[in-house]
Every structure is written in structure tokens, then in C-alpha cells.
C-alpha positions in Angstrom: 191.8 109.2 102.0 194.1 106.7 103.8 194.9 106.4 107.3 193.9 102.6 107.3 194.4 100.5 110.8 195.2 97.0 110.6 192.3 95.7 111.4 190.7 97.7 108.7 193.8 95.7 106.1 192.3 92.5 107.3 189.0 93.2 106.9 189.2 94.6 103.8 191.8 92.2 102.2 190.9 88.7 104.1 194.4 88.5 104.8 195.6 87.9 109.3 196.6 90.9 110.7 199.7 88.2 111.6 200.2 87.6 108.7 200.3 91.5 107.3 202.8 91.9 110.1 205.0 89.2 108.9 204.7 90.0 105.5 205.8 93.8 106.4 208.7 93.2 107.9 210.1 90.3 105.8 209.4 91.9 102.8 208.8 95.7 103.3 205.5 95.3 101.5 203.6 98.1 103.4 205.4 101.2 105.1 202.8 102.1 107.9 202.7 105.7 109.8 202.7 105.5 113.3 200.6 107.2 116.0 202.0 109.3 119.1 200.9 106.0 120.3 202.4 103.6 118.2 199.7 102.5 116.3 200.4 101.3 112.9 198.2 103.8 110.4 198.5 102.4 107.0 197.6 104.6 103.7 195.2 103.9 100.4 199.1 103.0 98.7 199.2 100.3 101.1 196.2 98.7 100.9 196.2 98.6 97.1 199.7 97.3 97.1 198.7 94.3 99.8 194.9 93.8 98.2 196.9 93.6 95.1 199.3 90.6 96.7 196.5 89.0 98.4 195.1 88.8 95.6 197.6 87.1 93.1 198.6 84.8 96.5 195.2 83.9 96.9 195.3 82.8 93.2 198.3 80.2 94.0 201.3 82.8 93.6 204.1 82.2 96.3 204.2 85.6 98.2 208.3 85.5 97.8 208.3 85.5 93.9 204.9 87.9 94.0 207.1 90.9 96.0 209.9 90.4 93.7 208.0 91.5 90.7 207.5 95.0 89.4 203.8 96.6 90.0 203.5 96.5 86.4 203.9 92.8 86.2 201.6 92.2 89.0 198.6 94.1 87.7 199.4 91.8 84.1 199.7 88.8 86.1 196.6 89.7 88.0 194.7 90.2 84.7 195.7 86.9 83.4 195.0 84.9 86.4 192.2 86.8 88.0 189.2 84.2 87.3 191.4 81.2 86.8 189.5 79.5 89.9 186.7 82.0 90.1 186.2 81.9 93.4 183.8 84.3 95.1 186.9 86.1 97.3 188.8 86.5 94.2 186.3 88.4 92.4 185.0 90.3 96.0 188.9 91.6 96.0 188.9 93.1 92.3 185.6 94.7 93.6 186.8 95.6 96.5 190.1 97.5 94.7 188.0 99.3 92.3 186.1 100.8 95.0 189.5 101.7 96.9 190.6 103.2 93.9 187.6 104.6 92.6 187.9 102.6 89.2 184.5 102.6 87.3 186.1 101.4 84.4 187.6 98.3 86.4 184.2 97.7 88.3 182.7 97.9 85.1 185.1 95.5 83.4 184.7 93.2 85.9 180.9 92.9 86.3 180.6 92.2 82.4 182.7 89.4 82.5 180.6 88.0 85.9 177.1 88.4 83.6 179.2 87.0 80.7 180.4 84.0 83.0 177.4 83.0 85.2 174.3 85.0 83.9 172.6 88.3 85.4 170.7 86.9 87.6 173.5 84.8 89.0 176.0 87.2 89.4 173.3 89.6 91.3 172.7 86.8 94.3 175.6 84.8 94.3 178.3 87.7 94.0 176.4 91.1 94.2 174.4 91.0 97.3 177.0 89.1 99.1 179.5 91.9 98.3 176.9 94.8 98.9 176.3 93.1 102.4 180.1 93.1 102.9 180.6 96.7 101.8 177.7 97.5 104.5 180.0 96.0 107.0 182.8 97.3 106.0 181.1 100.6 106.0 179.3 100.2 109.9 182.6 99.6 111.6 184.9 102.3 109.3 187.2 100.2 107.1 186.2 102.5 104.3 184.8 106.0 104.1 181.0 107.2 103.1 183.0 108.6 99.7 184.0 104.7 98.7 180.8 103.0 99.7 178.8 106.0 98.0 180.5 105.2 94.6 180.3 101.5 94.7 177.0 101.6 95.8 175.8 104.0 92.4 177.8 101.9 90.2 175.8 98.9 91.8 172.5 101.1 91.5 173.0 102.3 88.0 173.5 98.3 86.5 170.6 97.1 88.6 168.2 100.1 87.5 169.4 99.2 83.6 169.0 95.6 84.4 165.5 96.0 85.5 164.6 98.0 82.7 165.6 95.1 80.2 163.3 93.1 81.8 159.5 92.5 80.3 157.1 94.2 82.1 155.0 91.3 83.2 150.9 90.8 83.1 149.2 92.0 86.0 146.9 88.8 86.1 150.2 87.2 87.6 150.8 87.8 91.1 151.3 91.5 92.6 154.1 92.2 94.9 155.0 95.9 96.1 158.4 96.5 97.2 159.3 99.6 99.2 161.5 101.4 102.1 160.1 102.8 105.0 160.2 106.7 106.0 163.9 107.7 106.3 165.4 104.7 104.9 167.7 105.2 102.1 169.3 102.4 101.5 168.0 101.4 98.1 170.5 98.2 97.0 169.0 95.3 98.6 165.4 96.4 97.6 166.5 97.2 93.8 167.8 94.0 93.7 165.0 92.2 95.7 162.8 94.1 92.7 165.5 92.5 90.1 164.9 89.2 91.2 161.2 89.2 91.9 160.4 90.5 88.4 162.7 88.2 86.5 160.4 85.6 87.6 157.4 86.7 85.5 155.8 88.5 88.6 154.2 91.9 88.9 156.3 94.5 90.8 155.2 97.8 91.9 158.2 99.6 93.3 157.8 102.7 95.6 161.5 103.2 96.4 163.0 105.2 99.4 161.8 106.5 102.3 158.1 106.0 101.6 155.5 107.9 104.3 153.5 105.2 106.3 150.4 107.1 105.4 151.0 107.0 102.0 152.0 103.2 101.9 149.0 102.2 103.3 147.0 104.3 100.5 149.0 102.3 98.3 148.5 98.6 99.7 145.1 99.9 99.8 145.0 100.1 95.8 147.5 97.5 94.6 146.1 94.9 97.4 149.5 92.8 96.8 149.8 89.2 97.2 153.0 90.1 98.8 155.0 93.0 100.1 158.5 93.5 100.5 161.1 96.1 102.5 164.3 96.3 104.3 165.4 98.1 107.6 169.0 99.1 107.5 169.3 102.5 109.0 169.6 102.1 112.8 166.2 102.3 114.6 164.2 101.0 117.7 163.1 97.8 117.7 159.2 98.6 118.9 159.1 101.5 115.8 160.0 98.8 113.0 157.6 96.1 114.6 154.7 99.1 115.1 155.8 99.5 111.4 154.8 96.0 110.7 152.0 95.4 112.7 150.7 98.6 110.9 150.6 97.7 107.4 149.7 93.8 108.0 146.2 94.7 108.8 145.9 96.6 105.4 145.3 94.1 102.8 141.8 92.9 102.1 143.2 89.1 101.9 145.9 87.7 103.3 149.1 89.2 102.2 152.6 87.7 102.9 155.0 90.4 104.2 159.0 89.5 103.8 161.6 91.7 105.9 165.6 92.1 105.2 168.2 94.0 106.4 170.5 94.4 109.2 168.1 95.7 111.5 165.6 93.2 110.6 168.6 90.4 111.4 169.1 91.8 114.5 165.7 90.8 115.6 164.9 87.0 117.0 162.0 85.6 115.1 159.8 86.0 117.8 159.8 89.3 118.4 158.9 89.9 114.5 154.7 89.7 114.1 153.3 86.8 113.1 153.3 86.2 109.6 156.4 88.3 109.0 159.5 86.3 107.5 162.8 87.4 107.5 164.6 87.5 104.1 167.8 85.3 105.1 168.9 85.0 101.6 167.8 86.2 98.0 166.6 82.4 97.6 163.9 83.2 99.1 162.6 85.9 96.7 162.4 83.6 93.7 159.4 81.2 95.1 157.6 84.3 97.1 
């Protein structure tokens, strides 16, 4: 896939574009393309080879005894050291290289030993979202392509959907909270895991999923009449359409109903331009008292 500017390195490995500069010409570490214009175009051999050194340098390895050893005895090294400190960078860069290199099997590897470590529900809000935000990023300003973020993104789907299964259905005497994603919004991580969360505290979640007609919603917030309802805006739209959006379904419920927002879109808004009543989910903390 390749063709990787520096920027993108940076971005993508944590490490200075300085420093990626230094690092290629003292040690030949990279071997960029160049443009007609000069511009430095670096490949997906690259970037595994420098997220693989930022890695193990990142982990306390000097950089002059880490480009001296054979790729064989980095990956090893990597392997034995990875979650020495445990750190949330350290585990964000194994992540990151299985999505570069396509690895289920690494990604997979990986996540056990994070629910292993620190728990499911841990590892979904302290190193999961995090990352899915990142990848998001990553994604908006073109350090990887829609083939890399598609397969990470699954991978991340298919454990939260078997998560959530695992989970007890609760009682619907406890408190009712319906989670969907507006029309044309199909960006179904945060709200899975916003569903993840949410049930794992003994509440009752009706999940609707993507791209859920407004007509239909309000049929359903007519039925359900939640305690609470949940969404995200992610997919680039304008401003007065997802505060219409808002406005419309917060005159639905019979008794007061608390409405949460996330997303970029939604973090792109000040908090008074939301309506009234409308809070912005700034972090999955929030989730577990809503």
C-alpha cells in the first residue's frame, strides 16, 4: 500500500519527524522514495521497520545497539519486552503494527493478554477507545488507507459484539437506555462500545445500530420511553442538521429523558450551541453513572 510521508511516520509511530531524519541517515534505518519534487515517500517496509525500533526504544533499548541487531532478534526482543512497563503507547504501537500489517493473529494475541492483564472492561476504555479515536485520526488526515482502518475496525467490532453477548441480559425494571446512530452514520465502534459499557453495569440496553431513520427512531423512543438515549456523529455533517436532529427527538419522551452525544462532530460543537439538556460524551466515564 505504502507511499507513506513523514508526517504520516510521525503520526503513526510517535516518533519526530527530526528525529526519523536523524535516525535515517546515521543509521540507514529507512530508504525513502523521492518525489519529482523531492519529497521523501516512505513504504509499508519502512514503517514496520521504524514502528518496530520505536517501539523496542520506547521500551528503554538504545537505538545504536537496536539497528545492530538482526529483524529476527528485534521481533524476539520485542516479544519479551513488549509489556515490561505497559504503558498505553507501547501497547497503541503493537496495535498500530498489526493493523499496518494486517496481522489478526497479532491483534488478537495482543488484546487477550490486555483482558488477561487489566479486565474487559478496562482494556475497552482505557486502551480501546483511546486507540479507535486515534485510528479515526489517523484515518481523517490519510496516515493510513480505508483498507487498514476497515480491518482494525472489524477485528474491534467482532470482540466487542462477542463481549456483549457474554454479558447477562439485565431486568427491564432497571433503567432503559437506547443507543443508536443517526441516518447515514456508520460508524458503529464508539456506540458498540458505549452499549458494552452501559450494559456491564446491570442496565437495560436496547441497541438500534447504524444509520437508524428519524421517523423510525422516534416510533421507537415512543415505545421504549428510555431513561436515557445515546448516539454519536462522526460522519461529516452541518451543524444546524445534527442540532435539528437533537431538538427533534428531545421532545419525544413522555418524561424527562437525558440525551448523551459523542463523536467528532459532536466535539466540534461548543456547548452552547448543543440544546439544552444535551451532554457531550467527553470520555467513556461518563457512561458508567448515566
Amino acid at each position: 500500500m505504502g507511499n507513506y510521508k513523514i508526517k504520516d511516520l510521525e503520526q503513526l509511530s510517535g516518533i519526530k519527524a527530526h528525529t526519523i531524519r536523524i535516525w535515517e541517515r546515521r543509521y540507514n534505518l529507512i530508504s525513502p522514495d523521492r518525489t519529482d519534487t523531492n519529497i521523501r515517500l516512505y513504504s509499508d517496509k519502512d514503517l514496520k521497520n521504524l514502528l518496530l525500533v520505536a517501539i523496542l526504544n520506547k521500551n528503554g533499548h538504545k537505538i545504536s545497539k537496536i539497528v545492530e541487531m538482526p529483524k529476527e532478534e528485534r521481533i524476539q526482543l520485542l516479544e519479551d519486552n513488549l509489556h515490561v512497563r505497559g504503558e498505553q503507547d507501547a501497547i497503541f504501537d503493537i496495535l498500530i503494527l498489526s493493523m499496518i500489517e494486517l496481522d489478526e493473529e497479532k491483534f488478537s494475541s495482543e488484546l487477550e493478554y490486555l483482558f488477561d492483564t487489566f479486565g474487559v472492561l478496562d482494556t475497552f476504555i482505557k486502551y480501546l477507545f483511546p486507540f479507535v479515536e486515534r485510528i479515526g485520526i489517523m484515518w481523517k488526515v490519510g496516515s493510513i488507507t480505508p483498507v487498514q482502518e476497515h480491518f482494525i475496525t472489524n477485528l474491534i467490532r467482532q470482540k466487542l459484539v462477542s463481549r456483549i453477548d457474554q454479558l447477562k441480559i439485565p431486568n427491564k425494571n432497571h433503567r432503559k437506555i437506547l443507543i443508536y446512530l443517526p441516518e447515514h452514520e456508520l460508524h458503529e465502534i464508539s456506540v458498540l462500545l458505549y452499549n458494552y459499557i452501559i450494559r456491564s453495569t446491570g442496565k437495560y440496553t436496547y441497541y438500534l445500530g447504524q444509520t437508524v431513520p428519524l421517523n423510525d427512531l422516534i416510533k421507537a423512543i415512543d415505545q421504549v420511553q428510555p431513561d436515557a438515549i445515546v448516539t454519536s456523529f462522526i460522519t461529516r455533517i452541518n451543524k444546524s442538521h445534527i442540532i435539528s436532529h437533537l431538538k427533534s427527538i428531545q421532545t419525544k419522551p413522555k418524561h424527562k429523558t437525558s440525551i448523551y452525544a459523542g463523536g467528532f462532530q459532536i466535539d466540534s460543537l461548543a456547548d452552547d450551541e448543543l440544546p439544552t439538556g444535551v451532554k457531550k460524551i467527553l470520555s467513556t466515564g461518563i457512561l458508567l453513572d448515566i
